[in-house]
C-alpha positions as CSV (number, residue, x, y, z in Angstrom):
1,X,84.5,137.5,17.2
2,X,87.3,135.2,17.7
3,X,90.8,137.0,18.5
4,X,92.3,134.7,15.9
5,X,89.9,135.5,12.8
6,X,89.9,139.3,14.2
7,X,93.3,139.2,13.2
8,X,93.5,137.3,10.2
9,X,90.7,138.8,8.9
10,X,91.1,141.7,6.4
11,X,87.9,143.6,5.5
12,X,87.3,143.3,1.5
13,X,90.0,140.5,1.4
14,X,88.8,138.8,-1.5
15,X,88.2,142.0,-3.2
16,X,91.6,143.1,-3.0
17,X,93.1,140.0,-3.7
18,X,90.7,139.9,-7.2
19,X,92.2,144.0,-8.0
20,X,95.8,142.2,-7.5
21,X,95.7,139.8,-10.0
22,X,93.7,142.5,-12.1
23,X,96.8,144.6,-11.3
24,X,99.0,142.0,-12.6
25,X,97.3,141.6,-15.9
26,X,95.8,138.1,-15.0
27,X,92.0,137.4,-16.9
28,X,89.4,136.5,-13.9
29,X,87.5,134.4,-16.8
30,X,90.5,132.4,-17.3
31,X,92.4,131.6,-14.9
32,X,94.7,128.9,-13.9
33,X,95.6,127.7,-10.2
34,X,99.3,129.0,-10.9
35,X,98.0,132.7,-11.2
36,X,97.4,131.7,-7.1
37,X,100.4,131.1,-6.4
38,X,101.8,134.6,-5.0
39,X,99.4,134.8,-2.3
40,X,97.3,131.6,-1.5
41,X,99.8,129.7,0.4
42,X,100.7,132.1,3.8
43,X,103.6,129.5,5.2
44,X,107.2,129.8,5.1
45,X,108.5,128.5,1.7
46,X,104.8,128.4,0.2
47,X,104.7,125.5,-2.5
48,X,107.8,124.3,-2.3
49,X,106.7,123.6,1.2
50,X,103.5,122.1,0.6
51,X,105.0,119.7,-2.2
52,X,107.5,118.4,0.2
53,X,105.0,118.3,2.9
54,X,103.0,116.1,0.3
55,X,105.6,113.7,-0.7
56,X,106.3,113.0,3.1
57,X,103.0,112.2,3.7
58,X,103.1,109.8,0.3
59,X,99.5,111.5,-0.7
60,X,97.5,109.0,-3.0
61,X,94.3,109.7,-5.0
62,X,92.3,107.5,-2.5
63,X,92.8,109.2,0.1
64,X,90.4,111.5,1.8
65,X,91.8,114.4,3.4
66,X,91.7,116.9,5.6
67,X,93.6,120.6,5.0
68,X,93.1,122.3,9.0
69,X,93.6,126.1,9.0
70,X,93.3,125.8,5.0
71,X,93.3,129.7,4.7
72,X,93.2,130.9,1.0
73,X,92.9,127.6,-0.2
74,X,96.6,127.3,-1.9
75,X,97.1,124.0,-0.4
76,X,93.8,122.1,-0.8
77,X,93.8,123.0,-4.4
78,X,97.3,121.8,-4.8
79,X,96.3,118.5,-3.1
80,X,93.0,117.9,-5.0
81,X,94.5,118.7,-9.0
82,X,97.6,117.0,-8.3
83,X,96.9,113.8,-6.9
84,X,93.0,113.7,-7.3
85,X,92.3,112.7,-4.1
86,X,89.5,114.5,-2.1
87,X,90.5,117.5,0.3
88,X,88.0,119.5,2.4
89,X,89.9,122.6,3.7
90,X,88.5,124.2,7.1
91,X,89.6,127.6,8.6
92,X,88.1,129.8,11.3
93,X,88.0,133.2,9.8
94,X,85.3,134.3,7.5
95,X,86.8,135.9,4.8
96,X,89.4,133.2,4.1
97,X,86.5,130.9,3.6
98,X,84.6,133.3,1.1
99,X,87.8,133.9,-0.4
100,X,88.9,130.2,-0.8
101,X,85.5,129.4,-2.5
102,X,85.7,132.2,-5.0
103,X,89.1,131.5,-6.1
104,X,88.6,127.5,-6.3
105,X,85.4,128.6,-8.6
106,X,87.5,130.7,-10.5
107,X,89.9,128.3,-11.2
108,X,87.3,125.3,-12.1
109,X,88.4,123.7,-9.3
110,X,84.9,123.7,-7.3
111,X,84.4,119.9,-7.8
112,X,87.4,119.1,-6.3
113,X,87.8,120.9,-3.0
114,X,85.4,122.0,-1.0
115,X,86.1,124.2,2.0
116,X,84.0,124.6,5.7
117,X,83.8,127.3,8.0
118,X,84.5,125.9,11.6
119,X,86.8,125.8,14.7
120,X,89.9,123.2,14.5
121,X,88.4,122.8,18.4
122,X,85.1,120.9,17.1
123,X,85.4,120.5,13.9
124,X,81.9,119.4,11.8
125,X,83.1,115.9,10.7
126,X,82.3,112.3,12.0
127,X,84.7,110.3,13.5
128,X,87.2,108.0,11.8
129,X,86.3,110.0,8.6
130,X,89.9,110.8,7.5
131,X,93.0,109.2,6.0
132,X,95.2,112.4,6.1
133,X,95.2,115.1,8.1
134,X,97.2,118.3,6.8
135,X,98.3,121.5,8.7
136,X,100.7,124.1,7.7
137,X,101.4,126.9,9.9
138,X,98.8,126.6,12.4
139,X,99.0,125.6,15.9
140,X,101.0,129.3,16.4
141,X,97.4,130.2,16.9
142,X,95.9,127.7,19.1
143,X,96.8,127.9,22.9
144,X,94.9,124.2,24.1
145,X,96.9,122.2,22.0
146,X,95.6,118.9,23.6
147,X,91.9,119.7,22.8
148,X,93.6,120.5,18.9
149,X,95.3,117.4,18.4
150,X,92.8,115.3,19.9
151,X,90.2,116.8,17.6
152,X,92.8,115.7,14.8
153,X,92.9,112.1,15.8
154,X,89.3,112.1,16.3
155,X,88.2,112.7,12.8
156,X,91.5,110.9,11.3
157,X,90.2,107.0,10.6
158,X,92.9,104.6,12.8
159,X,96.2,104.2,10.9
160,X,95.4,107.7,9.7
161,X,98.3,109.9,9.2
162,X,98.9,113.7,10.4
163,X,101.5,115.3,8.4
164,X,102.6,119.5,9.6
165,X,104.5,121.9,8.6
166,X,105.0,124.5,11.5
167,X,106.9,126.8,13.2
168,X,107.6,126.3,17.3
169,X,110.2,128.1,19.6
170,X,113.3,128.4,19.4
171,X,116.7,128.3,22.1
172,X,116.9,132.4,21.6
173,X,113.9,133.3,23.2
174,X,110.7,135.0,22.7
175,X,110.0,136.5,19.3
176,X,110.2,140.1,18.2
177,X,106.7,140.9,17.5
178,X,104.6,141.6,15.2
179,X,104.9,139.1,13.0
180,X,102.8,137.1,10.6
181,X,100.7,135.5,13.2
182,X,100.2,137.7,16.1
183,X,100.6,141.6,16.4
184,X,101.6,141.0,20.3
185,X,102.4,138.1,22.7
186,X,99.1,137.6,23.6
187,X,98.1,135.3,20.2
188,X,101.0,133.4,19.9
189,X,101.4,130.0,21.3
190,X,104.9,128.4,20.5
191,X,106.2,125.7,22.1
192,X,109.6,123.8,21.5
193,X,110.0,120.9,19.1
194,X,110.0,118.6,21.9
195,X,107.1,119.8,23.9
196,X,105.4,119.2,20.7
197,X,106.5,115.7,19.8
198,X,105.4,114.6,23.5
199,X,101.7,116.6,22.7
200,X,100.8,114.5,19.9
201,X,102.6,111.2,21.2
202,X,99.8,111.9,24.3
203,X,97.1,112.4,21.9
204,X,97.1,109.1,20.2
205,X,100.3,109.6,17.6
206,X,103.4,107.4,16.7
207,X,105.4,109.8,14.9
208,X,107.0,108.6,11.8
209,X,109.2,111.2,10.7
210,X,110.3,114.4,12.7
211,X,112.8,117.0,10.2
212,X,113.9,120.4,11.4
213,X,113.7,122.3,8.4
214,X,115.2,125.6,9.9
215,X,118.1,126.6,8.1
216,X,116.5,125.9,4.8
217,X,113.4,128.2,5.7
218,X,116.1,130.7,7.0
219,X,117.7,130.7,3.7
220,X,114.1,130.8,1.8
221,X,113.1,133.6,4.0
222,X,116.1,135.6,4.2
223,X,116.1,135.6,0.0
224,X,112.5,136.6,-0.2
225,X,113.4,139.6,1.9
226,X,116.2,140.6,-0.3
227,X,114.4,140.1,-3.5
228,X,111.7,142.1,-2.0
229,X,114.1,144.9,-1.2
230,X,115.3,144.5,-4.9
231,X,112.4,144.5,-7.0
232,X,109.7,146.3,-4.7
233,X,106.8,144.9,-3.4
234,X,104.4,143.2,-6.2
235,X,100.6,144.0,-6.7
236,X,100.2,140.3,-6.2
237,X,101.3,139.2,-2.7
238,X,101.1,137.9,1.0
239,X,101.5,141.2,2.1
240,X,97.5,141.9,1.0
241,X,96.9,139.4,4.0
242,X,98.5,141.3,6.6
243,X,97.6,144.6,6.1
244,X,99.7,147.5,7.0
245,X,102.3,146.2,9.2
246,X,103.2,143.5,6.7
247,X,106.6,145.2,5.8
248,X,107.5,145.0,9.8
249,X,105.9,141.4,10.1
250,X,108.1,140.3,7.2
251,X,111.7,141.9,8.8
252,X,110.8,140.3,12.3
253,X,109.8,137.1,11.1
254,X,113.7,137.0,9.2
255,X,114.8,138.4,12.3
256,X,113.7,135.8,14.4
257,X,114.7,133.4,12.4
258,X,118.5,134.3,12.4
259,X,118.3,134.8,15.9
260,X,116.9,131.4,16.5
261,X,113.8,132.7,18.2
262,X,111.5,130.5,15.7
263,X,112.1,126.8,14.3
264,X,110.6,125.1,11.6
265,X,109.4,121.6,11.6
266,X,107.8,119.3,9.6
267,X,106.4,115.8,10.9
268,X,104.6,113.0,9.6
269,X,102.8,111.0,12.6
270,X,100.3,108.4,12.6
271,X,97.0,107.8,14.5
272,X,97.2,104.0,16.7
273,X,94.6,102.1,16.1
């Protein structure tokens, strides 16, 4: 098995996601994307990210697009009902996918989004078949970078855009580990904000927008942790995704953070014709 689905992938996941919202007295015959919400988006400020991320990328209902490293599904589903465009989410580890199809059928959303099961490395699509591609807390992951953004601007249509949300290294050095991610150095593949900009340039990008989004994630993050520490942890959260190290993951990820080992980015870039 892939090192990066080893990782993510949690044995019974969707199982104990479904006793969570149980646990939090939500009805499995009737439920609405909202009841998602706690654990189906695994990014640094979860929907507020994602609808940012969206109005950046001026989503329209035309468009057909593509959610890379789509996990849980939290983001496809977001994209599909709210703008009713067309959004095929694709993710490398096995039980995200099984998860992400039973919760989009459980929220009548099955005709919307669909989801695959393939690498972001040679991904099942034509080319030019795109007009958005979407990732959120990915490339962390994926050490040939070239081969991952070139795979990007193959399937997105020319004058496609790619729009990401991501976290890269930062000026205070390597990260305290584990952390969401990665349990140890080994998985993780940062790189700077720059290294990244001149990546996608040399894959066939113009880059539109380019926001370091930092100290507002640091804020986000930083709160989550101390409402956490207030209230307990819920039966409903991202911690069922990181088994149990997710306490530690969540403390080293602030920590790195404040300590401006990590950066967050977001970018909106578009494929040359």
């Amino acid at each position: 098995m892939d090192p990066v689905s080893r990782h993510y992938g949690i044995s019974g996941l969707l199982d104990i996601i479904l006793e969570g919202l149980r646990a939090e007295g939500k009805d499995l015959e009737n439920l609405a994307p909202t009841d998602l919400a706690p654990v189906d988006e695994l990014h640094i400020r979860g929907r507020e990210a994602t609808v940012e991320l969206a109005a950046l990328a001026e989503v329209q209902p035309a468009m057909r697009v593509l959610d890379v490293g789509s996990g849980l599904g939290g983001s496809t589903r977001y994209l599909a009902s709210e703008f009713g465009c067309r959004v095929t989410g694709i993710d490398l580890t096995p039980q995200y996918c099984e998860a992400s199809e039973v919760l989009t059928k459980l929220v009548r959303m099955d005709g919307l989004a669909e989801f695959r099961c393939a690498s972001a490395l040679e991904m099942p699509f034509e080319d030019n078949t795109f007009d958005l591609a979407w990732t959120q807390h990915v490339q962390m992951n994926i050490e040939d970078k070239p081969r991952f953004y070139s795979e990007i601007a193959r399937v997105l249509r020319p004058g496609g855009r790619f729009v990401f949300h991501d976290i890269l290294a930062g000026p205070g050095g390597p990260p305290h580990f584990p952390v969401h991610w990665a349990n140890e150095p080994e998985l993780s593949f940062l790189v700077a904000p720059g290294e990244l900009r001149k990546l996608l340039e040399a894959s066939g990008f113009k880059t539109l927008a380019w926001k370091d989004t930092t100290e507002t994630a640091t804020n986000w993050f930083l709160a989550a942790l101390e409402k956490r520490r207030e209230t307990g942890v819920p039966a409903l959260g991202l911690h069922l995704l990181l088994g149990d190290t997710a306490p530690q993951k969540f403390q080293n990820v602030g920590r790195n953070l404040t300590e401006k080992r990590l950066t967050v980015f977001q970018g909106l870039l578009e494929k040359q014709r």
